[in-house]
GUTIMAR-756619 format. One line per field, with one value per residue (C-alpha): residue number from 0; x, y, z. Coordinates in Angstrom, 3 decimals. Last residue first. Example, Ala and Ser with C-alpha at 12.3 -4.5 7.8 and 13.67 -1.06 7.14 Angstrom:
BEGIN
pase: (1; 0) $
east: (13.670; 12.300) $
north: (-1.060; -4.500) $
up: (7.140; 7.800) $
//
This chain:
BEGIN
pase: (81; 80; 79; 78; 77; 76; 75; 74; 73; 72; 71; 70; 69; 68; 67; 66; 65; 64; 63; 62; 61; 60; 59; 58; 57; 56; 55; 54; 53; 52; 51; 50; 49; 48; 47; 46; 45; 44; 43; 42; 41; 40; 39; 38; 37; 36; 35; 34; 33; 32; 31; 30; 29; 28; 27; 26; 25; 24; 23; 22; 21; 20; 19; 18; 17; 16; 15; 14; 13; 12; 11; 10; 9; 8; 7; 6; 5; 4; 3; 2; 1; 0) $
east: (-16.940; -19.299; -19.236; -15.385; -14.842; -17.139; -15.455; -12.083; -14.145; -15.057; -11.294; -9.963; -12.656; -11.821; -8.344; -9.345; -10.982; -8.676; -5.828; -8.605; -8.932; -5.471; -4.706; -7.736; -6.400; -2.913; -4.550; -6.849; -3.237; -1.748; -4.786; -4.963; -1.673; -1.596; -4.824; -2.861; 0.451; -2.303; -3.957; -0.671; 0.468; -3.221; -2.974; 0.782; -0.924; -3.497; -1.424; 1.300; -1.989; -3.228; 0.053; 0.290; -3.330; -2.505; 0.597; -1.909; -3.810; -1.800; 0.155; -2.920; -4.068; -0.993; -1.560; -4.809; -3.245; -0.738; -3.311; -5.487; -2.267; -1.472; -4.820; -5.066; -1.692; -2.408; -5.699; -3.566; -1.771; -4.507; -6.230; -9.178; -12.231; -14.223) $
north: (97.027; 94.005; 91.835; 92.372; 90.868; 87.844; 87.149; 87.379; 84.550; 82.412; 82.663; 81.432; 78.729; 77.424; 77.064; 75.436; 73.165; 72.326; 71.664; 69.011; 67.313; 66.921; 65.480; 63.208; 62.009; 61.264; 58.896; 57.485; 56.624; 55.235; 53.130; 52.338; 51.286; 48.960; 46.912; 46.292; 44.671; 43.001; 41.402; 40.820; 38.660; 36.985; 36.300; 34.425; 32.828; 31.086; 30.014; 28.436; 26.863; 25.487; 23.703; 21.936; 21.100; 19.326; 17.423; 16.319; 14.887; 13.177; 11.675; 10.627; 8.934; 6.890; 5.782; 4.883; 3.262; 1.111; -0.074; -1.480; -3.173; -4.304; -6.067; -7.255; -8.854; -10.384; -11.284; -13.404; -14.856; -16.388; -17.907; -16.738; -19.408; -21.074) $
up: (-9.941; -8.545; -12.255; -12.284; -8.878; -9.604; -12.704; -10.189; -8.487; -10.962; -12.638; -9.295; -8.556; -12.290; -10.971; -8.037; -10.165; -12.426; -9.692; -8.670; -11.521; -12.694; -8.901; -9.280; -12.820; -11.135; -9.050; -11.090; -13.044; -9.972; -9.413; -13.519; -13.395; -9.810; -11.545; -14.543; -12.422; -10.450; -13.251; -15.145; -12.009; -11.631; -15.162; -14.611; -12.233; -13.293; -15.744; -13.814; -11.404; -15.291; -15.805; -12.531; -13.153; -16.265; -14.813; -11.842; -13.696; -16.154; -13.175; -11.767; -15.316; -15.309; -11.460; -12.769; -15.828; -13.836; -10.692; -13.652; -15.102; -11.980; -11.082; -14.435; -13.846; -10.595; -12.174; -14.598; -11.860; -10.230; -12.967; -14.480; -13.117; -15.800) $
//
């Protein structure tokens, strides 16, 4: 029994209707996801710029407290000549 012609027509259509449907979906979710991504890769970068500027500022700390150490070390020295 053959399906008439119009009735594949339809099928055809309908078929054509939900993958077009599904496409949409598709690309609606990844849409979605890329705004996600990012929004983390914003924070990310915004976090990573933090902690440089803070290693930063800990290097500075670090190093003042060693030449200050240095200091004492060597007036210690000083005393333990005299």
């Amino acid at each position: 029994m053959a399906v008439p012609r119009e009735e594949q027509e339809l099928d055809s259509l309908a078929s054509l209707e939900e993958r077009v449907t599904r496409a949409v979906d598709l690309v609606s979710a990844l849409r979605q996801e890329r705004d996600q991504l990012a929004q983390k890769l914003s924070s990310s970068e915004a976090e990573s710029s933090r902690l440089a500027a803070e290693l930063d500022h800990l290097r500075g700390e670090r190093k003042q407290v060693r030449t200050r150490i240095e200091k004492l070390l060597g007036q210690m020295d000083l005393l333990s000549a005299s």
